[in-house]
Backbone as numpy.savetxt, mean C-alpha at the origin, in Angstrom:
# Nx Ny Nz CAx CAy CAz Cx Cy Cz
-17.43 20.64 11.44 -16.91 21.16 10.16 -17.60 20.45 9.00
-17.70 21.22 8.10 -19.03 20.68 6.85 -17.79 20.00 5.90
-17.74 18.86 5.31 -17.18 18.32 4.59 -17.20 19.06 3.00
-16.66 19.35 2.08 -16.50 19.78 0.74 -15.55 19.24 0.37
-16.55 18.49 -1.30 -15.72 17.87 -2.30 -14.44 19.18 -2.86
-13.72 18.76 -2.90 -12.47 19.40 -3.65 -12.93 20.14 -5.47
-13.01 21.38 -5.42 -13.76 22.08 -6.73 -12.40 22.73 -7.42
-10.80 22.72 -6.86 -9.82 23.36 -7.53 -9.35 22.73 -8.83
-9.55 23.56 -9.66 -9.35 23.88 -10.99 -10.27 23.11 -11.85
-11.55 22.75 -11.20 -12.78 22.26 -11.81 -12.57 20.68 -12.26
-11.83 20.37 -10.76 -11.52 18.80 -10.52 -12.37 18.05 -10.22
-12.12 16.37 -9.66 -12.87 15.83 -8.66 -12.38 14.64 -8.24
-12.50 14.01 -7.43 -12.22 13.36 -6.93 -12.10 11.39 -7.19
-11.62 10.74 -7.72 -12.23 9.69 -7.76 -11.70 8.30 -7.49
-12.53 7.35 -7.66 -12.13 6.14 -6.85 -10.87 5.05 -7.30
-10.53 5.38 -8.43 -9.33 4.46 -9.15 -8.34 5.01 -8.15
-7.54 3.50 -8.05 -6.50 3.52 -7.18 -5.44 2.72 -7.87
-3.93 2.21 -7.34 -3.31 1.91 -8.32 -2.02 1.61 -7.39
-0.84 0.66 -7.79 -0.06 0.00 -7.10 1.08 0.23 -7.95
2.39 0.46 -7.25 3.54 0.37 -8.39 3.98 -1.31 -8.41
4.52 -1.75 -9.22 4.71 -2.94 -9.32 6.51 -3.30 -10.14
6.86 -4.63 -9.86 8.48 -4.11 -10.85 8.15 -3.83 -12.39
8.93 -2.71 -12.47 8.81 -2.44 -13.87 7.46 -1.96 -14.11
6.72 -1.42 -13.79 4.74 -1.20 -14.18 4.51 -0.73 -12.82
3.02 -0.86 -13.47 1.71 -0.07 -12.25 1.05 -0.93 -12.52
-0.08 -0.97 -11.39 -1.20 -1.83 -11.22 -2.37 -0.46 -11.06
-3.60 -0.85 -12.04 -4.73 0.17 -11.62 -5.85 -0.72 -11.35
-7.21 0.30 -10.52 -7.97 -0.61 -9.95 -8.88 0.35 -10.52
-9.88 -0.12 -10.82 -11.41 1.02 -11.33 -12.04 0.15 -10.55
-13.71 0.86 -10.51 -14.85 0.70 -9.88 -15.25 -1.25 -11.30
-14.65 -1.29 -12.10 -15.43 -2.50 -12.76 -14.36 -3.12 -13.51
-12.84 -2.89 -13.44 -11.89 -2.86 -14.34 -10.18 -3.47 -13.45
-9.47 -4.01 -13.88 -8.20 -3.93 -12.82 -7.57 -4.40 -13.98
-6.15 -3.67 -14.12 -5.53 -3.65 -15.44 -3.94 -3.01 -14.46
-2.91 -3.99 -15.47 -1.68 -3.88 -15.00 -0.82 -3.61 -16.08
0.45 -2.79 -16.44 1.10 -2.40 -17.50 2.43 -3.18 -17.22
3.24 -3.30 -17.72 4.67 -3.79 -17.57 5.68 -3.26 -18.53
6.52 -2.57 -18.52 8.11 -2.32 -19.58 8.74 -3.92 -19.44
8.61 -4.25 -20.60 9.12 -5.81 -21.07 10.56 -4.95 -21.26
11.50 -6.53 -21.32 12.97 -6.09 -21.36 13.39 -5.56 -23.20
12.24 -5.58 -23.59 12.51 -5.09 -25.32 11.82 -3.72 -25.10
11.59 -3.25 -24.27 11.34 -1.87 -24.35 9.63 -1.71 -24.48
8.88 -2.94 -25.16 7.48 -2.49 -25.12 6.62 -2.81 -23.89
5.25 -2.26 -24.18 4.84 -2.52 -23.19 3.76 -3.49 -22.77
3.45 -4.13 -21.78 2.16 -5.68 -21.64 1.36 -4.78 -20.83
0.29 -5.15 -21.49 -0.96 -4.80 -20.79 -1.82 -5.74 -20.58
-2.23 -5.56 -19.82 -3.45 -7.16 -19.19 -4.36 -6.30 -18.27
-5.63 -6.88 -18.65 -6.66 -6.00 -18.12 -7.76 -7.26 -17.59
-9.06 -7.15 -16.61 -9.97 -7.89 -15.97 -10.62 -7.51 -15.96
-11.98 -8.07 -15.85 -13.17 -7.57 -15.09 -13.23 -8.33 -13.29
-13.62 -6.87 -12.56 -13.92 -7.23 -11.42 -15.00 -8.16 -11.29
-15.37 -8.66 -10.05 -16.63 -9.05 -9.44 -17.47 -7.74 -8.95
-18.16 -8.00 -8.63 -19.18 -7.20 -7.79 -18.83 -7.21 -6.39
-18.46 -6.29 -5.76 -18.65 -6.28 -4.38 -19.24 -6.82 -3.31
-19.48 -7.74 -2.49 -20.39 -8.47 -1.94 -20.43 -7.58 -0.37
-21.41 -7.56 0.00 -21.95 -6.44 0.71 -21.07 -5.52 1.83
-20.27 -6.90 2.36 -19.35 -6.86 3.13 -17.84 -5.68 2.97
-17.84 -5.70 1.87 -17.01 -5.05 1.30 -17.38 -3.47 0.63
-18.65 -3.12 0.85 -19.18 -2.06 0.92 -19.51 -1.40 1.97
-19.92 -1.79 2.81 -20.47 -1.58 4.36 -19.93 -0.76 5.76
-19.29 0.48 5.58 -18.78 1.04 6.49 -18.34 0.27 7.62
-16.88 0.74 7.87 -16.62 -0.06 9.54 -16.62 -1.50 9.43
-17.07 -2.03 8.36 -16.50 -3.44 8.18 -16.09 -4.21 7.06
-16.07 -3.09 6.00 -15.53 -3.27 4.59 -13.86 -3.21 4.80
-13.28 -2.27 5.78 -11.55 -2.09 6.10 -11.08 -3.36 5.76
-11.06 -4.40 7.01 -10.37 -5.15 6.73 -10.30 -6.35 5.56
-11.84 -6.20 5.05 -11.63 -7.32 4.02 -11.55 -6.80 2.63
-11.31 -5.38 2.51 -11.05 -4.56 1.09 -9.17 -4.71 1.62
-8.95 -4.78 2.48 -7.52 -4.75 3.39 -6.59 -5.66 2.46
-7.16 -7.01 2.86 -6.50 -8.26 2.46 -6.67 -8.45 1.14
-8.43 -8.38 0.88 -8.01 -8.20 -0.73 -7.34 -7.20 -1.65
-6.97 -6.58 -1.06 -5.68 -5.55 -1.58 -4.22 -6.16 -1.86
-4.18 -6.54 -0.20 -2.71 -7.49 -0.26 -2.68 -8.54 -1.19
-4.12 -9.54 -1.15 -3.82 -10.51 -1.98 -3.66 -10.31 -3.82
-4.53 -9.37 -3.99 -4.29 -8.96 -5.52 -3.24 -8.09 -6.23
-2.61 -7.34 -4.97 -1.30 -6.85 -4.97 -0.26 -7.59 -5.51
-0.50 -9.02 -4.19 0.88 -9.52 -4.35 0.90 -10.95 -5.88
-0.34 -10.70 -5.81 -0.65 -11.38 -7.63 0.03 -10.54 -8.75
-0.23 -9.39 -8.43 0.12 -8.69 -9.49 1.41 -8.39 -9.60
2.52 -7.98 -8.46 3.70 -7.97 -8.45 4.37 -9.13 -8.55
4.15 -10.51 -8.56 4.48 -11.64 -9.06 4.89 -11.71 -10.07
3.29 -11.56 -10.93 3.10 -11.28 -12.49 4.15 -10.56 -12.88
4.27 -9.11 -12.29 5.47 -8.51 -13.29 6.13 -8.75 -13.17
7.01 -9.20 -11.88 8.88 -9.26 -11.92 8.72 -11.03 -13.21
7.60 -11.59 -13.12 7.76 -12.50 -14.22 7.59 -11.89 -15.58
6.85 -11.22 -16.10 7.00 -10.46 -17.01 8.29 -9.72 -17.56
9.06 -8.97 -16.42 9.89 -7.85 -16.86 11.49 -8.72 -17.20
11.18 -10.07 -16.62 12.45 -10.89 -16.99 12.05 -11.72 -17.74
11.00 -11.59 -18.95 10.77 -12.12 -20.04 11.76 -11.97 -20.71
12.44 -12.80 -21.44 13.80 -12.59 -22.81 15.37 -12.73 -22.21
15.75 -12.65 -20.94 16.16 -12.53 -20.03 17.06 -13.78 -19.63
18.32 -14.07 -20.16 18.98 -15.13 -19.59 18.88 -15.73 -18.29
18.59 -16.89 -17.84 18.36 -17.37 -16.42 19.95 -17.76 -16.13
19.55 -17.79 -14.99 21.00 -18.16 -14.43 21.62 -19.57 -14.39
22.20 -20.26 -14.22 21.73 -22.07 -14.33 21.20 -22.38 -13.16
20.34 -23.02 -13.18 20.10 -24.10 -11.98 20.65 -25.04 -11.13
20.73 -24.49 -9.65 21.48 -25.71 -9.08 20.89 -27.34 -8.94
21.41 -28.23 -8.08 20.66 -29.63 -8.40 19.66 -29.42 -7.35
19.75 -28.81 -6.24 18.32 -28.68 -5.37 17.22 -28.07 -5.91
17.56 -27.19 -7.37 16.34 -26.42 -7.56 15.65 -27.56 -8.61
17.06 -27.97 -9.60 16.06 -29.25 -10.58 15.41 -30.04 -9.84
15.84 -30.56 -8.49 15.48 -31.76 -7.62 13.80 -31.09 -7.19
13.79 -29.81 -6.85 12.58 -29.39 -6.20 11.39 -29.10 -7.68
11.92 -28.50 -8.92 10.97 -29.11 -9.66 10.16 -29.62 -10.38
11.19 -30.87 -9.64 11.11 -32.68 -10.80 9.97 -33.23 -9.61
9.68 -32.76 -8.53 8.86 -32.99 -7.26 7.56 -32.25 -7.28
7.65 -31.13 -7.61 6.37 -30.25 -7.12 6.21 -29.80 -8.58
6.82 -29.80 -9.60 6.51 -29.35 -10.74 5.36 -27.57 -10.81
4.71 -27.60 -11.23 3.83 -26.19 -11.36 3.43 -25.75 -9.83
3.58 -26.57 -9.35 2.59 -26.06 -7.91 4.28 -25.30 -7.01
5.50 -25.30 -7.14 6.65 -24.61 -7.04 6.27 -23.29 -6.77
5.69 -22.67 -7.93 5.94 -21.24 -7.42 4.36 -21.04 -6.31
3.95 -21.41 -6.88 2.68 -21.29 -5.83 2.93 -21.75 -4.36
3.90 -22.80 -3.65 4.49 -22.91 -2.14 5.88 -21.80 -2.22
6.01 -21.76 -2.67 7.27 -20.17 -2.99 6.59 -18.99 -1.81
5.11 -18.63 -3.26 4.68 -17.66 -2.62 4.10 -17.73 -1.20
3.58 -18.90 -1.17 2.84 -18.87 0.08 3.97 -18.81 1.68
5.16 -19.33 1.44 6.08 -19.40 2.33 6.90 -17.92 2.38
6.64 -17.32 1.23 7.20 -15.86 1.24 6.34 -15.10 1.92
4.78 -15.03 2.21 4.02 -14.74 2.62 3.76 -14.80 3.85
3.95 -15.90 4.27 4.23 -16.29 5.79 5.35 -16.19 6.15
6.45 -15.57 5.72 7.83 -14.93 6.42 7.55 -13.43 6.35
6.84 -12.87 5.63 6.74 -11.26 5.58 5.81 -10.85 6.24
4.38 -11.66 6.67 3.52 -11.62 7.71 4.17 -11.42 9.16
5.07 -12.75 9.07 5.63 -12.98 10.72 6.91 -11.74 11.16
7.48 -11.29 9.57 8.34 -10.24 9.87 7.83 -8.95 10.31
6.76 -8.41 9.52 5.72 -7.57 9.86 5.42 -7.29 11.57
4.74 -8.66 11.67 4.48 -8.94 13.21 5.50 -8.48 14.19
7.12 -9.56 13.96 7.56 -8.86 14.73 8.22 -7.68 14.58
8.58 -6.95 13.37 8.90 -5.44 13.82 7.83 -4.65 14.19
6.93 -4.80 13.84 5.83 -3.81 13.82 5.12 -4.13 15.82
4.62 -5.24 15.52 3.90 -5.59 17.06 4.98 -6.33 18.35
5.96 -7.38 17.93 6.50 -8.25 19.53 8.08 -6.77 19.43
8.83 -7.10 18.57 10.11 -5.91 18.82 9.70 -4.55 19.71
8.63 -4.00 19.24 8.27 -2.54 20.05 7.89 -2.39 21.21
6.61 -3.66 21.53 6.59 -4.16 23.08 7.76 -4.85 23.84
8.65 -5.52 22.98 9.23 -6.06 24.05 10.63 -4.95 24.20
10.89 -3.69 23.61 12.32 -2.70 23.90 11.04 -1.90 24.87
9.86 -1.35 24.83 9.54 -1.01 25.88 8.77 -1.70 27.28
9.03 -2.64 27.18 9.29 -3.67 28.31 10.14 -3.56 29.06
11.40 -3.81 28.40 12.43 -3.37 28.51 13.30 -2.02 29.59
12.41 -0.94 28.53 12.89 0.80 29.52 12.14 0.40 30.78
10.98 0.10 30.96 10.17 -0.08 31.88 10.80 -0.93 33.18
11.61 -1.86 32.82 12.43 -2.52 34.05 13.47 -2.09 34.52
13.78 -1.18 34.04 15.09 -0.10 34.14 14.55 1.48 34.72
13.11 1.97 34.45 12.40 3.11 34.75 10.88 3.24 34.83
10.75 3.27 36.20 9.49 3.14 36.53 8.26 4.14 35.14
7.80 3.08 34.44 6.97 4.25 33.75 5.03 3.59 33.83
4.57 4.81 33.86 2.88 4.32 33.68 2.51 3.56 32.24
1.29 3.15 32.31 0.56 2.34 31.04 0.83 3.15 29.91
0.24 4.97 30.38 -0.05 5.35 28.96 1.40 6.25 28.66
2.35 6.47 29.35 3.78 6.33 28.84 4.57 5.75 27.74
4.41 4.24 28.24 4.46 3.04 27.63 4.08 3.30 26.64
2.74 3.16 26.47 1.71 2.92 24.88 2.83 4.34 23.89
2.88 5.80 24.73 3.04 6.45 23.83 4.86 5.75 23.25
5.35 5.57 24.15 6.91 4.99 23.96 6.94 3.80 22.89
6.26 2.68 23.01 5.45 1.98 21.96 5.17 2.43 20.46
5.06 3.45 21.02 4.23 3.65 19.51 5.31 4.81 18.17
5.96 5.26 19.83 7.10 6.29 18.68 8.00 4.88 18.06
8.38 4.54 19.05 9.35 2.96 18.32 8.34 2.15 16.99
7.10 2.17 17.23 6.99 2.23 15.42 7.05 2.32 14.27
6.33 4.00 14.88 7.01 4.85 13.77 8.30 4.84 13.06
8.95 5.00 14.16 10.65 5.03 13.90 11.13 3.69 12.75
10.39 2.57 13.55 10.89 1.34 12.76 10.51 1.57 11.59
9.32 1.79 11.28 8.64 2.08 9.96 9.11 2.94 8.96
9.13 4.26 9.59 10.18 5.33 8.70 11.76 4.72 8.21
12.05 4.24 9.42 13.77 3.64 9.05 13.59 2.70 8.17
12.34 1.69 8.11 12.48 0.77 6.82 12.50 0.92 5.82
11.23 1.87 5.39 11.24 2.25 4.44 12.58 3.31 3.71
13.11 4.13 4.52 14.48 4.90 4.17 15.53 3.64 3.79
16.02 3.03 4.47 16.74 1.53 4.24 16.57 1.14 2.87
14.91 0.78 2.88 14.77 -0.10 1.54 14.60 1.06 0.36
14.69 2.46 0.66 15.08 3.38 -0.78 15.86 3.46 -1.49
17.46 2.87 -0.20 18.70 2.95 -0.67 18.64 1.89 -1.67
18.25 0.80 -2.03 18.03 -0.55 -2.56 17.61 -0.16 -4.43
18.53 0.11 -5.68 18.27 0.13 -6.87 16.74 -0.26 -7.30
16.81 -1.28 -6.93 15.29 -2.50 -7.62 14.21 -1.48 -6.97
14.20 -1.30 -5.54 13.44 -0.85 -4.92 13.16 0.97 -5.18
14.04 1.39 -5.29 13.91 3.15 -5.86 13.27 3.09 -6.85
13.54 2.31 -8.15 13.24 2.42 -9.71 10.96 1.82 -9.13
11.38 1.04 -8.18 9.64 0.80 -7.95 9.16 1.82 -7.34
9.74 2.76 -6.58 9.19 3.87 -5.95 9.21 5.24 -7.06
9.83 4.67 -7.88 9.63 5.89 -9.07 8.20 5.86 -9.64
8.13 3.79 -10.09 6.64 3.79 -10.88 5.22 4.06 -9.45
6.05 4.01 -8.62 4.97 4.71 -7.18 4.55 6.42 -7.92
5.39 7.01 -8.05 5.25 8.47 -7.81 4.40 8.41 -9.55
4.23 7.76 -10.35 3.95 7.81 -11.78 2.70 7.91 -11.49
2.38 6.33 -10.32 1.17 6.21 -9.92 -0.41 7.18 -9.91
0.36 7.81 -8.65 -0.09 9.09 -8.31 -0.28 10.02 -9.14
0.70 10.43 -9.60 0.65 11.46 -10.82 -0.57 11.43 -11.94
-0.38 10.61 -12.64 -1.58 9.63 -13.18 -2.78 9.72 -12.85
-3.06 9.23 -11.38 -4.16 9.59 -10.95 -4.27 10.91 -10.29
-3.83 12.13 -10.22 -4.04 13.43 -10.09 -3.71 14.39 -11.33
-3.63 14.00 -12.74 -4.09 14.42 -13.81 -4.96 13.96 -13.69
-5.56 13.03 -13.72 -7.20 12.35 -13.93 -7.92 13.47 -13.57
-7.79 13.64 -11.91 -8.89 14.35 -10.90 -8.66 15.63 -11.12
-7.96 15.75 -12.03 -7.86 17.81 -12.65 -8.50 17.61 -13.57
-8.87 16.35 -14.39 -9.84 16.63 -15.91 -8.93 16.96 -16.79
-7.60 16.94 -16.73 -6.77 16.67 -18.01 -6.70 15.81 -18.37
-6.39 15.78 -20.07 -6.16 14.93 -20.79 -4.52 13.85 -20.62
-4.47 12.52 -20.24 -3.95 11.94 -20.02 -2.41 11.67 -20.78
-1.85 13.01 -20.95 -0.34 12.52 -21.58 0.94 12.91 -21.09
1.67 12.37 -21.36 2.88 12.64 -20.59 3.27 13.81 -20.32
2.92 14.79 -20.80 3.70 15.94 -20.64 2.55 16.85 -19.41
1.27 16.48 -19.74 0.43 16.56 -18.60 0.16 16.36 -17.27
0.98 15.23 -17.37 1.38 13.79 -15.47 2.19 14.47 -15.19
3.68 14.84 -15.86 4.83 14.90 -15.38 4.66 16.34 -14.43
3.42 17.20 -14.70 3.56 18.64 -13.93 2.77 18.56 -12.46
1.98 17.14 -12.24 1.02 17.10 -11.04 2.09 16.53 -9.98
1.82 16.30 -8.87 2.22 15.84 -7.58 2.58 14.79 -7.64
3.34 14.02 -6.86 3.98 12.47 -6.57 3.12 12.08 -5.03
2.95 13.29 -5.00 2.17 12.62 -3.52 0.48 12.53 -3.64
-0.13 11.47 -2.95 -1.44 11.67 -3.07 -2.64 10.98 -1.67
-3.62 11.44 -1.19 -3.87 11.46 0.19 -4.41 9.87 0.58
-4.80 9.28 -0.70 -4.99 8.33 -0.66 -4.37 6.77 -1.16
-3.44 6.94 -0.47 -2.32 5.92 -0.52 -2.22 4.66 0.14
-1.22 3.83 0.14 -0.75 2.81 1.41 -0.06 3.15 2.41
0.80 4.51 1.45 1.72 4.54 2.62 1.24 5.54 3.88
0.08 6.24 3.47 -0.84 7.34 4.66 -1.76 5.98 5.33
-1.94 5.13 4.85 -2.68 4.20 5.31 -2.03 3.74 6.45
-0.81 2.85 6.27 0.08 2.36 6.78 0.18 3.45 8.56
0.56 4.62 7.85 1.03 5.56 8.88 -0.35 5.45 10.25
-1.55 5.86 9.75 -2.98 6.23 10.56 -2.93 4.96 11.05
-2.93 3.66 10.62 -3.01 2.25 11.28 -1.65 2.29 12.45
-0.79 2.80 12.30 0.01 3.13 13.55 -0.12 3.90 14.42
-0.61 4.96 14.21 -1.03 6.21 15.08 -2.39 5.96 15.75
-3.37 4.78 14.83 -4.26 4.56 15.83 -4.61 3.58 16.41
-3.47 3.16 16.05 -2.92 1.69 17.36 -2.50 2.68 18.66
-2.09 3.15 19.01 -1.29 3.54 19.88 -2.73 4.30 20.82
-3.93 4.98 20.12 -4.78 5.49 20.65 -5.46 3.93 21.26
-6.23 3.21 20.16 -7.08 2.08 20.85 -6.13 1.47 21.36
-4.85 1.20 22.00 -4.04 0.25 22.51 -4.67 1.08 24.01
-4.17 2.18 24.34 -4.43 3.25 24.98 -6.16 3.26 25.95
-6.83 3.50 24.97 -8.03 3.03 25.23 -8.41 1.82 26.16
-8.19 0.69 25.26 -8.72 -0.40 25.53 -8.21 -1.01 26.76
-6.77 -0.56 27.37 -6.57 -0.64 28.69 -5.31 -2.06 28.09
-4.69 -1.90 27.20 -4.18 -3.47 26.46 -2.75 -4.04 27.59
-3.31 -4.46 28.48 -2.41 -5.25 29.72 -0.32 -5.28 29.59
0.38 -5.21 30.25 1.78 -4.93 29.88 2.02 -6.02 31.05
1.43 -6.46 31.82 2.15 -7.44 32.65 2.94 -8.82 31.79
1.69 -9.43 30.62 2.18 -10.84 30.40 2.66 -10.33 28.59
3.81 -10.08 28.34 3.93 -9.88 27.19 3.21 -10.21 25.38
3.59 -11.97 26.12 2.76 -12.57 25.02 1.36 -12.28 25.12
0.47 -12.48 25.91 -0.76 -11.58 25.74 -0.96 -10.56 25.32
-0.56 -9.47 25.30 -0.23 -8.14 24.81 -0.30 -8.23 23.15
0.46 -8.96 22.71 0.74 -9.38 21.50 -0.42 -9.87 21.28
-1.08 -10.95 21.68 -2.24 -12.07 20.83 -3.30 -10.82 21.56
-3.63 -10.25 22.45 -4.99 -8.84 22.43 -4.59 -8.28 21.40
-3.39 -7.54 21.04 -2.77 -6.20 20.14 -3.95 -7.02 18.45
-3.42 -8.29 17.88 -3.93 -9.05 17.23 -5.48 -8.79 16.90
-5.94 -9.05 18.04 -7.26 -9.02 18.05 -8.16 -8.13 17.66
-7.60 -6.76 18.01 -8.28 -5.75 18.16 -7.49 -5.16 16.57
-6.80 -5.70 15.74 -6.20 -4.94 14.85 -7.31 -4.73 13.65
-8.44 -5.61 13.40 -9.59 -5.31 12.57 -9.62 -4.32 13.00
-10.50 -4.08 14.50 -10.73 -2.39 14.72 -9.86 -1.28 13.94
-8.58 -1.36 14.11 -7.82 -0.59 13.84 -8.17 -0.13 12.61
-7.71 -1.51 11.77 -7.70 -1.46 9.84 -9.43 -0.15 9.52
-10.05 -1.01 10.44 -11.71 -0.80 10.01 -11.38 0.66 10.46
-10.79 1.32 11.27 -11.06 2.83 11.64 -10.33 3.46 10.12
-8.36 3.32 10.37 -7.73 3.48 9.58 -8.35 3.83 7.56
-9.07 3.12 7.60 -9.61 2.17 6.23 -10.77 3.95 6.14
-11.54 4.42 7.16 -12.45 4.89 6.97 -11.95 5.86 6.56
-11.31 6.36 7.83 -10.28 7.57 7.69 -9.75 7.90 6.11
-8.74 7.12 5.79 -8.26 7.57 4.20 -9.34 7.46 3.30
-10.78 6.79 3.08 -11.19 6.89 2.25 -12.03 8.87 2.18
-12.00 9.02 3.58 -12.65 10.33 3.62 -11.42 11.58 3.43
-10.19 11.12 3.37 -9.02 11.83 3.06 -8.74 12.13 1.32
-9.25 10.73 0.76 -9.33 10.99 -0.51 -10.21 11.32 -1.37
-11.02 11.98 -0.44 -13.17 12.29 -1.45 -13.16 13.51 -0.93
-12.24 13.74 0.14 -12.42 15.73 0.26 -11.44 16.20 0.61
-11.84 17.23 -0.04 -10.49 18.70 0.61 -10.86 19.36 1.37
-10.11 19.64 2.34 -10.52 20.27 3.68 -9.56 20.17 4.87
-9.77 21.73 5.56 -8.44 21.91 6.57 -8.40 20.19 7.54
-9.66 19.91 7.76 -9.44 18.34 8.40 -8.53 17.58 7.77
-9.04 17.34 6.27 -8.67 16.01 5.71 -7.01 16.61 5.48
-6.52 17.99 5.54 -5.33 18.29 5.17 -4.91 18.12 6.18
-4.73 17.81 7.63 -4.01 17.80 8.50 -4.54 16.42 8.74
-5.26 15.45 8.56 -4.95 14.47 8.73 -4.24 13.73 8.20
-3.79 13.92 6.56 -3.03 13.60 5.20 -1.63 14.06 5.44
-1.80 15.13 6.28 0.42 15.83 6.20 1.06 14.70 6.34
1.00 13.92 7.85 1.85 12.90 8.00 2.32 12.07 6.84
1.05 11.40 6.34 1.45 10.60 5.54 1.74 10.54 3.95
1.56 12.21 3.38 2.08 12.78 2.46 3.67 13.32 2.61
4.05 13.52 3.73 5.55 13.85 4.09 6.36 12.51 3.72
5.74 11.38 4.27 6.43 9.86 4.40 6.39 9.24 2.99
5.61 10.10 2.06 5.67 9.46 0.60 6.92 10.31 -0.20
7.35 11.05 1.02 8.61 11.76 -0.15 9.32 10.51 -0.14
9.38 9.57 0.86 10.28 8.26 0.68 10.04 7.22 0.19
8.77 7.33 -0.02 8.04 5.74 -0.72 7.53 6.47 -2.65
8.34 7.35 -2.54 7.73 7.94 -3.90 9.04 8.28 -4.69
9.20 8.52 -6.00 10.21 8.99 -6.31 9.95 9.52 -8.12
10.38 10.89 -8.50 10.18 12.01 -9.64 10.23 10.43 -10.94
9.40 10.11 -11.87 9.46 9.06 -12.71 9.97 9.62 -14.59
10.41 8.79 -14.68 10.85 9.26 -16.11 9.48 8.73 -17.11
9.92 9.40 -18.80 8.57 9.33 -19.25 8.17 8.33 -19.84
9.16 6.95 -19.63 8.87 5.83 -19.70 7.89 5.50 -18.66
8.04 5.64 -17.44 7.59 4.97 -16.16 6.24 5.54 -16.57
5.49 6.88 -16.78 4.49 8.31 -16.57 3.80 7.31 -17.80
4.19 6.19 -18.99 3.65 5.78 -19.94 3.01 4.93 -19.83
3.65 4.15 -18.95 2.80 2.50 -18.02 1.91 2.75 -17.00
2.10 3.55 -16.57 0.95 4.66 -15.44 0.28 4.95 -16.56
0.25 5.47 -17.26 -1.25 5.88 -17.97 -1.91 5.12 -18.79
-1.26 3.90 -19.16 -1.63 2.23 -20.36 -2.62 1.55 -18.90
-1.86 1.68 -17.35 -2.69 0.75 -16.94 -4.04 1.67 -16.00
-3.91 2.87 -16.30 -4.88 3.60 -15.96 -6.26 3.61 -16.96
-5.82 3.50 -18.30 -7.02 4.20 -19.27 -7.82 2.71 -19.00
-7.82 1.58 -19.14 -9.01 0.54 -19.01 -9.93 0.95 -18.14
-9.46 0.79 -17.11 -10.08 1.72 -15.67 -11.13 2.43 -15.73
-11.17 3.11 -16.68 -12.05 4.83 -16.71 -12.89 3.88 -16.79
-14.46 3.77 -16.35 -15.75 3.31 -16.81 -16.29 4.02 -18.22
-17.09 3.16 -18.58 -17.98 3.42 -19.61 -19.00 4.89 -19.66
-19.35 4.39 -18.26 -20.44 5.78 -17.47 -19.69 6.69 -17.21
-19.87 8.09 -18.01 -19.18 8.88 -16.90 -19.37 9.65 -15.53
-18.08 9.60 -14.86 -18.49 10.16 -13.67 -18.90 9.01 -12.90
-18.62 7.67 -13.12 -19.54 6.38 -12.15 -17.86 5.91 -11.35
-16.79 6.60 -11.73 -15.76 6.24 -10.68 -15.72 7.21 -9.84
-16.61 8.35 -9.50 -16.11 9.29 -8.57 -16.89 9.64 -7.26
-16.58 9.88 -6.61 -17.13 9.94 -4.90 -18.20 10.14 -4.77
């Protein structure tokens, strides 16, 4: 099947991408990364960067995934820092107990920085185990109770993923803090699919495009599960010694990211019956990680979008 750029309504396609964050969006251009925030007085912070240059690695098919991967996570979770500190600018604190003065009259500035890093390493290891030891070890489990084959397993494995994954995310919708961020999610998007129609960037323009869009985290997220379950499959990944299972599963998860990683970028540079049936899944799963934004939210989506645009035109697009 011949690949074609997407030509409806004399669109195109392009590479700015973008994060909801509390209170704001995070945008990423090809030379630019700029974040918006609703301060608790109603206006809005904008803070904008210049990137680095890409170092080769990070260009390079099949092995750019995982390290565009992490630097995602890591500049992500910079940036969502930043705002929930931002959006409780003006903001009465609560008092301090004596363990928190005690902790820092000790560590002083470097506090929030072991904060994050220990928050990081509990959401890693939580990750791990819902996502990788919980799923192997409940189908471990059926398996001692019902004789089943390898690739049984893998597929049994892999629905208990899903499942976990969908149920989390539904769980954490119910959650206020967390909906109002899945709102500036759907702004996100929006935002960036006025862009790729060639309209002019205003509110009343965003509010009529889609909440869903093919090139996401959360379609990301989804294909990195679905093609675990294939290379698990593949690779022959042993069920006798559990913990092994786990530290191979590990191993081979670059592969994964690096397939995953390829996949959505070719989901979001064309339209096509392929790229549309590879995108359903994980455009269905953004009805939950997304949510209709008011025209406050559609305002910070487009403050941290406009830096973004390059100078050149046409030098952010596929």
């Amino acid at each position: 099947m011949i690949l074609s750029k997407d030509k409806s309504k004399g669109g195109f396609k392009t590479q700015i991408g973008g994060q909801a964050l509390i209170e704001g969006v995070m945008m990423r251009g090809p030379k630019v990364q700029a974040m918006a925030v609703r301060l608790p007085n109603g206006e809005i912070d904008l803070e904008q960067w210049d990137l680095k240059p890409a170092k080769w690695y990070r260009k390079t098919p099949f092995i750019r995934g995982p390290f565009n991967f992490v630097d995602s996570l890591v500049s992500g979770y910079k940036c969502l820092s930043k705002s929930a500190d931002k959006s409780m600018q003006g903001v009465e604190e609560e008092p301090t107990s004596k363990f928190e003065k005690w902790l820092t009259d000790k560590l002083g500035d470097k506090l929030m920085a072991i904060v994050m890093v220990i928050a990081s390493v509990l959401g890693v290891a939580l990750a791990l185990g819902l996502f990788i030891w919980v799923p192997a070890l409940i189908t471990k489990g059926l398996s001692m109770l019902v004789p089943l084959n390898d690739f049984v397993k893998n597929i049994i494995e892999g629905v208990i993923k899903m499942t976990v994954f969908i149920c989390y995310i539904a769980l954490t919708a119910l959650l206020k803090d967390i909906r109002r961020t899945y709102e500036y999610h759907g702004a996100e998007h929006k935002t960036i699919a006025c862009y790729e129609a060639g309209e002019e960037l205003t509110v009343e323009n965003v509010k009529k495009h889609r909440r869903f869009h093919p090139r996401c985290g959360t379609s990301f997220m989804f294909l990195v599960l679905f093609i675990s379950i294939i290379v698990t499959s593949v690779f022959q990944v042993p069920w006798d010694i559990l913990w092994l299972r786990v530290l191979l599963k590990l191993c081979i998860l670059p592969v994964i990211v690096s397939v995953a990683y390829e996949i959505i970028k070719l989901a979001g540079r064309y339209d096509n019956i392929l790229t549309k049936i590879v995108s359903a899944p994980g455009l269905w799963i953004q009805r939950l990680t997304t949510r209709e934004p008011d025209e406050s939210e559609i305002e910070c989506a487009i403050a941290a979008f406009m830096p973004c645009i390059p100078e050149e035109k046409g030098s952010d697009r596929w």
